[in-house]
Structures are given as structure tokens and as C-alpha cells.
KEVO-418117 format. One record per residue: x, y, z of N, C-alpha, C in turn; residue in one letter; residue number from 1. Coordinates in nm, 2 decimals. Example, Ala and Ser with C-alpha at 12.3 -4.5 7.8 and 13.67 -1.06 7.14 Angstrom:
<pts>
PT    nc1    nc2    nc3   cac1   cac2   cac3    cc1    cc2    cc3 code pos
PT   1.32  -0.57   0.78   1.23  -0.45   0.78   1.32  -0.33   0.78    A   1
PT   1.28  -0.22   0.71   1.37  -0.11   0.71   1.29   0.00   0.79    S   2
</pts>
This chain:
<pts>
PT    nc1    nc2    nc3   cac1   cac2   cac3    cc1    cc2    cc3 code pos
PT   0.08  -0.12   0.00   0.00   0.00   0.00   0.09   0.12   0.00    X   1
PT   0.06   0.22  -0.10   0.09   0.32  -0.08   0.14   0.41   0.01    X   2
PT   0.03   0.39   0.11   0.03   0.52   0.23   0.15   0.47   0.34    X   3
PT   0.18   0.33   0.36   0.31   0.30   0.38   0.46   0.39   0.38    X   4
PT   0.47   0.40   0.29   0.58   0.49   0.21   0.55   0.63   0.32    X   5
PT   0.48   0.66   0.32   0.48   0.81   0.38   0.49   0.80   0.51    X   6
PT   0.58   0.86   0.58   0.61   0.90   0.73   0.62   1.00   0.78    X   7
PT   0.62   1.01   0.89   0.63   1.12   0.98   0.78   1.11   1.00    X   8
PT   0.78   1.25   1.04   0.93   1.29   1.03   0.97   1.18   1.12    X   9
PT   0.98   1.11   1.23   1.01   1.06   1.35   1.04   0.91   1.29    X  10
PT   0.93   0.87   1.21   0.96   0.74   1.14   1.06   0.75   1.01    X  11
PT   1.04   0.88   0.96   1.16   0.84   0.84   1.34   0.85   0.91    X  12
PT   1.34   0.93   1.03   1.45   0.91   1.06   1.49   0.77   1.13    X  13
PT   1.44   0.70   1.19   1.40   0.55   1.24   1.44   0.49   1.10    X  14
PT   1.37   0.50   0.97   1.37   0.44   0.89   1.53   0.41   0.77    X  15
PT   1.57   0.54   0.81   1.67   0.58   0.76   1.77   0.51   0.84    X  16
PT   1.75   0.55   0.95   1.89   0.47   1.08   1.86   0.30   1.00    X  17
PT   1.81   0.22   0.98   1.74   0.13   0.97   1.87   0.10   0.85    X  18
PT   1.80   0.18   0.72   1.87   0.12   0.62   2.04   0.13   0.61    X  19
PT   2.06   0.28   0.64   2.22   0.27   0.74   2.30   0.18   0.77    X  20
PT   2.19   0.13   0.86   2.26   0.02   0.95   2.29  -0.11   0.84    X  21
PT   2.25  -0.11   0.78   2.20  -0.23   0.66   2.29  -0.22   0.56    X  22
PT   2.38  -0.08   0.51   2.48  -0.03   0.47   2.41  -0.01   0.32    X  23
PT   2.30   0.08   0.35   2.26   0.11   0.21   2.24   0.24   0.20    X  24
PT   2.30   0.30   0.11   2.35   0.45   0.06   2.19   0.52   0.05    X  25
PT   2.16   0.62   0.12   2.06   0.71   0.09   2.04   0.81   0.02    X  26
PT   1.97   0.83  -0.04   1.93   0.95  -0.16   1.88   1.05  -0.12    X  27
PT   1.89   1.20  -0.05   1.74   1.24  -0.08   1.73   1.37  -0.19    X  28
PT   1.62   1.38  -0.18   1.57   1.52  -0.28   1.44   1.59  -0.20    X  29
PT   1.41   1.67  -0.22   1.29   1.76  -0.23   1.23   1.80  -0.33    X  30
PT   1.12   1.86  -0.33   1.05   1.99  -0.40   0.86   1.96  -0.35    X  31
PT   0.82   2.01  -0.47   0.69   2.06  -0.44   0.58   1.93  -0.53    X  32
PT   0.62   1.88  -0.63   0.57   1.74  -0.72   0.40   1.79  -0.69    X  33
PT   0.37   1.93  -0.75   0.26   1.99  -0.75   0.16   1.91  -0.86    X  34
PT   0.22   1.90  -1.00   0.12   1.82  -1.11   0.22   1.77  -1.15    X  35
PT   0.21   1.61  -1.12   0.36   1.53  -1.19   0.35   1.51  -1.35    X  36
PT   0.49   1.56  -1.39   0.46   1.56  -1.50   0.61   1.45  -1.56    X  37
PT   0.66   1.47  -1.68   0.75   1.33  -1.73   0.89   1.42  -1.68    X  38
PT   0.92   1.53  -1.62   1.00   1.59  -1.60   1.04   1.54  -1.46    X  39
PT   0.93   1.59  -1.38   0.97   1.48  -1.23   0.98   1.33  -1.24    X  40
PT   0.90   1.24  -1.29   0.98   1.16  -1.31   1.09   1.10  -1.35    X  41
PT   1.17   1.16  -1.47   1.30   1.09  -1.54   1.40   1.17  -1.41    X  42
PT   1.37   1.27  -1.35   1.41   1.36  -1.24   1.46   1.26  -1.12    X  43
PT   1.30   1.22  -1.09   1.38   1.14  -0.97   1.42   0.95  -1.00    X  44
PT   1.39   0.93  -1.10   1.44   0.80  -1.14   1.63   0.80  -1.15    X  45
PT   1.67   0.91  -1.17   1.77   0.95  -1.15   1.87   0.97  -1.04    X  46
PT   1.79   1.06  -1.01   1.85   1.02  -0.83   1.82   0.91  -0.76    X  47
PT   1.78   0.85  -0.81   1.72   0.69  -0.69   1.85   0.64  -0.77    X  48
PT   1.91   0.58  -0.89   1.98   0.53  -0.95   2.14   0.60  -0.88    X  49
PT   2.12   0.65  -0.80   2.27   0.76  -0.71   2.28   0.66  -0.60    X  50
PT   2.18   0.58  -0.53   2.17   0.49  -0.38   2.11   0.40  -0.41    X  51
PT   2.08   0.34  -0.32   1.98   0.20  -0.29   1.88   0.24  -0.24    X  52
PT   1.83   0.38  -0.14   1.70   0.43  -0.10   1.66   0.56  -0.15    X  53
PT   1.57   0.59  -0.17   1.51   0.78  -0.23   1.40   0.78  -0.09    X  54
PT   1.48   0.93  -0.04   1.35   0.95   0.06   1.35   1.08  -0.03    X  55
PT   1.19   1.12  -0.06   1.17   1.26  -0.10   1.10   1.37   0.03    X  56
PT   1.16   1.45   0.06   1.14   1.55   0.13   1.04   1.67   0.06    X  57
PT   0.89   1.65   0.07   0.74   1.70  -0.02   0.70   1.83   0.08    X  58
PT   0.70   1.93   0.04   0.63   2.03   0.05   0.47   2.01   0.14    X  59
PT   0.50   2.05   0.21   0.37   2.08   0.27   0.26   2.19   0.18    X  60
PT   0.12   2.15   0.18   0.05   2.31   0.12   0.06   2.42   0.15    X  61
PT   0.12   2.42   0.26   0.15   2.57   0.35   0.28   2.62   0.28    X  62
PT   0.35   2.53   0.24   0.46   2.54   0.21   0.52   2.60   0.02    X  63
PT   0.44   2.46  -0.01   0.39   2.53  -0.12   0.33   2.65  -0.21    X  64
PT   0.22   2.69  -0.11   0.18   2.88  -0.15   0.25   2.94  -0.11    X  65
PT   0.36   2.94  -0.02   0.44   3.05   0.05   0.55   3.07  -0.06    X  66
PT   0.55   2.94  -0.15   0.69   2.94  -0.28   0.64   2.98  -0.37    X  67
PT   0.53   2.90  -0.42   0.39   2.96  -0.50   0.36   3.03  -0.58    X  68
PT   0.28   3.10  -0.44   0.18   3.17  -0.48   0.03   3.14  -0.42    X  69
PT  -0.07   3.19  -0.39  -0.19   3.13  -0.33  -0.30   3.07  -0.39    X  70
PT  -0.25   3.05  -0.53  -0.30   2.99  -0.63  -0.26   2.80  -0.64    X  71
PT  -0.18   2.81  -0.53  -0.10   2.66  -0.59  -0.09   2.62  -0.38    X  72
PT  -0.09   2.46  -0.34  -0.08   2.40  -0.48  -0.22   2.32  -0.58    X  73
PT  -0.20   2.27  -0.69  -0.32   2.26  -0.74  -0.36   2.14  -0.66    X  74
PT  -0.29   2.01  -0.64  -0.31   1.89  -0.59  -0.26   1.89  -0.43    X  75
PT  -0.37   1.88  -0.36  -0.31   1.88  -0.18  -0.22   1.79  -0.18    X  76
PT  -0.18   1.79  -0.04  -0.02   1.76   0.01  -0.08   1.58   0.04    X  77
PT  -0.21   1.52   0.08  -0.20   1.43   0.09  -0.20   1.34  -0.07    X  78
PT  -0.28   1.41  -0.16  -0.29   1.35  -0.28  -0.14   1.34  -0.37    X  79
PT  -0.09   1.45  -0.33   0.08   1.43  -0.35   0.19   1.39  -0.32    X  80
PT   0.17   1.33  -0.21   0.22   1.24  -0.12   0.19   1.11  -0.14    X  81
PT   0.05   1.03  -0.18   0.00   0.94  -0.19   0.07   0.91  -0.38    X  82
PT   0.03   0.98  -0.47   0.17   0.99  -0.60   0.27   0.94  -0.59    X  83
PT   0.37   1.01  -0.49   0.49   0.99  -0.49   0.49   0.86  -0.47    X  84
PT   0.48   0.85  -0.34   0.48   0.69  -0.28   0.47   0.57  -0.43    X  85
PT   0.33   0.61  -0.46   0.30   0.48  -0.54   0.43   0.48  -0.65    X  86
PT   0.53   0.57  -0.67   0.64   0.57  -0.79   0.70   0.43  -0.69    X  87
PT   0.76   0.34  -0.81   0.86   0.24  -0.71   1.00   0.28  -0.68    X  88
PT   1.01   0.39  -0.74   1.18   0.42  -0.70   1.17   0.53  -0.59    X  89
PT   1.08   0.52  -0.59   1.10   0.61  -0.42   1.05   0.55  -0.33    X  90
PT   1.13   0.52  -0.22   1.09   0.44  -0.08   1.03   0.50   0.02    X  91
PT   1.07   0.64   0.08   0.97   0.70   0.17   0.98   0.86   0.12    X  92
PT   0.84   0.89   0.17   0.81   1.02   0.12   0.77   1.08   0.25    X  93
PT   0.82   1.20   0.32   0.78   1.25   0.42   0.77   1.44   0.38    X  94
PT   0.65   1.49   0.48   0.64   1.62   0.43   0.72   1.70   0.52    X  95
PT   0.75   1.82   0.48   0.79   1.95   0.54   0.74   2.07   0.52    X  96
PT   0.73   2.15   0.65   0.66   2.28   0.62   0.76   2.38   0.64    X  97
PT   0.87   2.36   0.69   0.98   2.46   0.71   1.03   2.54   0.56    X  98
PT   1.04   2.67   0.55   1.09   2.74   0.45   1.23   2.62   0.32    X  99
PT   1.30   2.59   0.43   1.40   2.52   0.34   1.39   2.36   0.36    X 100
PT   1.41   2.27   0.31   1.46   2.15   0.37   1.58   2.07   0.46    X 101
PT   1.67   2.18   0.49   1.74   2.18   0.58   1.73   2.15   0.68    X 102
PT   1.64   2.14   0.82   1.62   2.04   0.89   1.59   1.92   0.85    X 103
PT   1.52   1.89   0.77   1.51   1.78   0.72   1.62   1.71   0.68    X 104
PT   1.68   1.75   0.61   1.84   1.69   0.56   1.90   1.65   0.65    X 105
PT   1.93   1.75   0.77   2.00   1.71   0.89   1.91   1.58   1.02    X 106
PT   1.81   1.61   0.98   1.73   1.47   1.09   1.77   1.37   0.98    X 107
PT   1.79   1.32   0.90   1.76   1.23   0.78   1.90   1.17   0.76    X 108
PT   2.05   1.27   0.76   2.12   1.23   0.71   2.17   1.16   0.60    X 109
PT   2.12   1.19   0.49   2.12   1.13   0.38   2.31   1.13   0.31    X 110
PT   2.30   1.02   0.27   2.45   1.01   0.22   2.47   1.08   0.06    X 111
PT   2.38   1.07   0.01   2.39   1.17  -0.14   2.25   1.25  -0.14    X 112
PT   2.30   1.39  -0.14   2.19   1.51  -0.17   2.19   1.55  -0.30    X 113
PT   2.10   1.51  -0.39   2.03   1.56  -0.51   1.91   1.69  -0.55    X 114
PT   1.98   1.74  -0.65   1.86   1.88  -0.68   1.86   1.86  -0.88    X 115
PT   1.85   1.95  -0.89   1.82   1.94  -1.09   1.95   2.05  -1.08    X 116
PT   1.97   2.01  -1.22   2.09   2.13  -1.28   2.01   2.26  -1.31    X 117
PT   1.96   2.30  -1.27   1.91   2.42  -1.24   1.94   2.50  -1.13    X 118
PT   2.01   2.42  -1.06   2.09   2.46  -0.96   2.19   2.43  -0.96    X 119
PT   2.32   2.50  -0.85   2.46   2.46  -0.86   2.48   2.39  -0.70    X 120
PT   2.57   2.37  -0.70   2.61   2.28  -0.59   2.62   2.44  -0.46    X 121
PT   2.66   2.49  -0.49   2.65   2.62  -0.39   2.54   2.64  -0.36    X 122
PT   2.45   2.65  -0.45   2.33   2.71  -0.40   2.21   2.58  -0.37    X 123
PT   2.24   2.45  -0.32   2.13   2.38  -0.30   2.18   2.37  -0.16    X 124
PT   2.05   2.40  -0.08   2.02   2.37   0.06   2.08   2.24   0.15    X 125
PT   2.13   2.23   0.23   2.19   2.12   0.31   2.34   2.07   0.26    X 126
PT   2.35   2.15   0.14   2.47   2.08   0.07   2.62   2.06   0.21    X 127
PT   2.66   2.17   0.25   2.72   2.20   0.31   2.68   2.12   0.45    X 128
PT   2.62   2.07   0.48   2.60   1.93   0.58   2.58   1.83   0.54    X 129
PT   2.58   1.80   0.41   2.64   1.65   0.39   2.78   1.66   0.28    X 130
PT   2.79   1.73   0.25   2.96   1.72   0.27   3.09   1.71   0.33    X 131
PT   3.01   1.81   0.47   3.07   1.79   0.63   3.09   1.65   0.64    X 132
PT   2.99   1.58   0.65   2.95   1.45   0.69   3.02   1.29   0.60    X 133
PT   3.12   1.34   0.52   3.12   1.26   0.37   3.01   1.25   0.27    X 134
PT   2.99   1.27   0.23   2.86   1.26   0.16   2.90   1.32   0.02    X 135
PT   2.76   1.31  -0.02   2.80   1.38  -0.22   2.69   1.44  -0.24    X 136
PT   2.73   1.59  -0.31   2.62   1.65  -0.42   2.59   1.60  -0.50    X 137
PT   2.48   1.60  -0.53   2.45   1.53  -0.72   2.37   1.61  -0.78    X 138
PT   2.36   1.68  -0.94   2.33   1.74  -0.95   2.23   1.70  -1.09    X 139
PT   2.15   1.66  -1.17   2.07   1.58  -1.29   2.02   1.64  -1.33    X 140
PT   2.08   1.61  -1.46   2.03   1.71  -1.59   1.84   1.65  -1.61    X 141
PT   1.77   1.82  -1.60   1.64   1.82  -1.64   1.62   1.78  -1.77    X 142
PT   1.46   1.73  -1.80   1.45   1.72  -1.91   1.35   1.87  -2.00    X 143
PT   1.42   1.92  -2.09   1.39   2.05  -2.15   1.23   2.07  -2.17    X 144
PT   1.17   2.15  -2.12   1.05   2.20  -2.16   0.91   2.13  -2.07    X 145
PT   1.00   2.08  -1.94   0.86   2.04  -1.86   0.89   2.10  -1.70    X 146
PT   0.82   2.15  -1.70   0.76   2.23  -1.56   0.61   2.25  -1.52    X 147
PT   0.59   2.27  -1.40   0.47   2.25  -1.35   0.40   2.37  -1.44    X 148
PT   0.46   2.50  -1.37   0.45   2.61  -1.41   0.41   2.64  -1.54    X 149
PT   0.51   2.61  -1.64   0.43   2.60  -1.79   0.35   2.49  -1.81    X 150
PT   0.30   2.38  -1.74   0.23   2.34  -1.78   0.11   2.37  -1.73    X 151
PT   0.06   2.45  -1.60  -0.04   2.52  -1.58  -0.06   2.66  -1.73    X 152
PT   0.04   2.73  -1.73   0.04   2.82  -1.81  -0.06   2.75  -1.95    X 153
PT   0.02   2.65  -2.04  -0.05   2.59  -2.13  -0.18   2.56  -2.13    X 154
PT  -0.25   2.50  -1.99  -0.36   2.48  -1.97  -0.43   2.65  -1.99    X 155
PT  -0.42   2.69  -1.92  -0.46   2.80  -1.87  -0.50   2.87  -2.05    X 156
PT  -0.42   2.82  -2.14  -0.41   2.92  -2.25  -0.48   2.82  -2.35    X 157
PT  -0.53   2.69  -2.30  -0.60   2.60  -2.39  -0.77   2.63  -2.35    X 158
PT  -0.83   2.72  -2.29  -0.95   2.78  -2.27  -1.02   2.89  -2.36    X 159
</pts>
């Protein structure tokens, strides 16, 4: 079942110690996976292919309009949480409401932190505590021309 996969902060770190201990390399990522489109997927198929586990660190709705806009997000936090999960290359999905995912990173300790090449290694969140830690940035090339954002936009202009 789906809803498996999703935890509370308290269990993904439990969960994580778990696989650790088991000596299996952890992945994480974040974002918002507002309307999944073929972009987040080949996205995080990617990063799961960096470890043996993907935990994704999901936006809370609160979280999401504050990055947003009050328009978004389109799909709530539990329906997008319930998504993720069902992907098979991601093992646990837990949310966050904090501005950054930087506590999170740090409860979680993940051995490789991943973002899209849309960013640089300087500017992705936590980076600098899991490289303290040994760890690796990873950084995966997007696929051109899919975003949530234009794909709202496109809708929006198919009326």
C-alpha cells in the first residue's frame, strides 16, 4: 500500500537509521511534485539510481503557497504524497513545512543530496552538511521543456 511509504518525520529518521545500519546508501531530494509531469519523473528516477534508497522531502501546502503563490498548490499535500509513494523508486516520502529542507536533511542524514541542474552545488540547501559529513552532491540534468508552471500556463491558455 501506498500510504506505507509516507512518514512522519520521527519514522523516516528511524527508517533511515534502519537502512544505514543495513549499509545502504541514501538518496534524498525535495521539491513541491505539485502536477507530476514526465520531468519529475525521469528527475527522480535519476536520483534513486545515485543509492539504494530515495527518501523525498514534499512540501507541505503551506509550504507550497508561501513558494507559489496562493493559487497553488493545485493537488493537496496528501494527494501528492500518496503519488509519490506509489512511484517504485522512491521508498519514503515524508512532508515538510519549514521554509527550506534543511532540517530535514539534517534529521535524515542522507549520504547523497540531489537537486536538478538548475541549480549549482553552492546554492542547493543542506549541501554543506552532507559534505561535512562525507557525503555527495548530485546534481541531474532536467528534461527541457517540462515544468509544472508552464504546464499550468499551457492549460490556462487552452481555454
Amino acid at each position: 500500500m501506498t500510504e506505507s511509504k509516507i512518514l512522519t518525520r520521527e519514522q523516516a529518521i528511524q527508517q533511515a537509521d534502519v537502512w544505514r545500519t543495513n549499509g545502504e546508501q541514501i538518496v534524498f531530494t525535495n521539491g513541491c511534485f505539485d502536477i507530476v509531469h514526465l520531468g519529475h519523473i525521469d528527475y527522480l528516477e535519476k536520483a534513486r539510481s545515485l543509492g539504494q534508497r530515495l527518501i523525498l522531502g514534499l512540501n507541505t501546502d503551506a509550504s507550497v503557497s508561501r513558494i507559489k503563490g496562493p493559487l497553488r498548490p493545485v493537488v493537496n499535500e496528501y494527494a501528492r504524497a500518496r503519488l509519490m509513494a506509489a512511484l517504485e523508486f522512491i521508498d519514503l516520502v515524508t512532508l515538510f513545512d519549514e521554509p527550506t529542507p534543511l532540517e530535514l536533511i539534517e534529521a535524515v542524514r542522507p549520504d547523497i543530496l540531489v537537486k536538478g541542474n538548475d541549480y549549482s552545488i553552492a546554492t542547493i540547501v543542506g549541501a554543506d552538511f552532507v559534505l561535512a559529513r562525507g557525503g555527495r552532491v548530485e546534481t541531474v540534468a532536467l528534461v527541457p521543456g517540462y515544468s509544472t508552471t508552464a504546464l499550468i500556463e499551457r492549460i490556462k491558455q487552452s481555454f
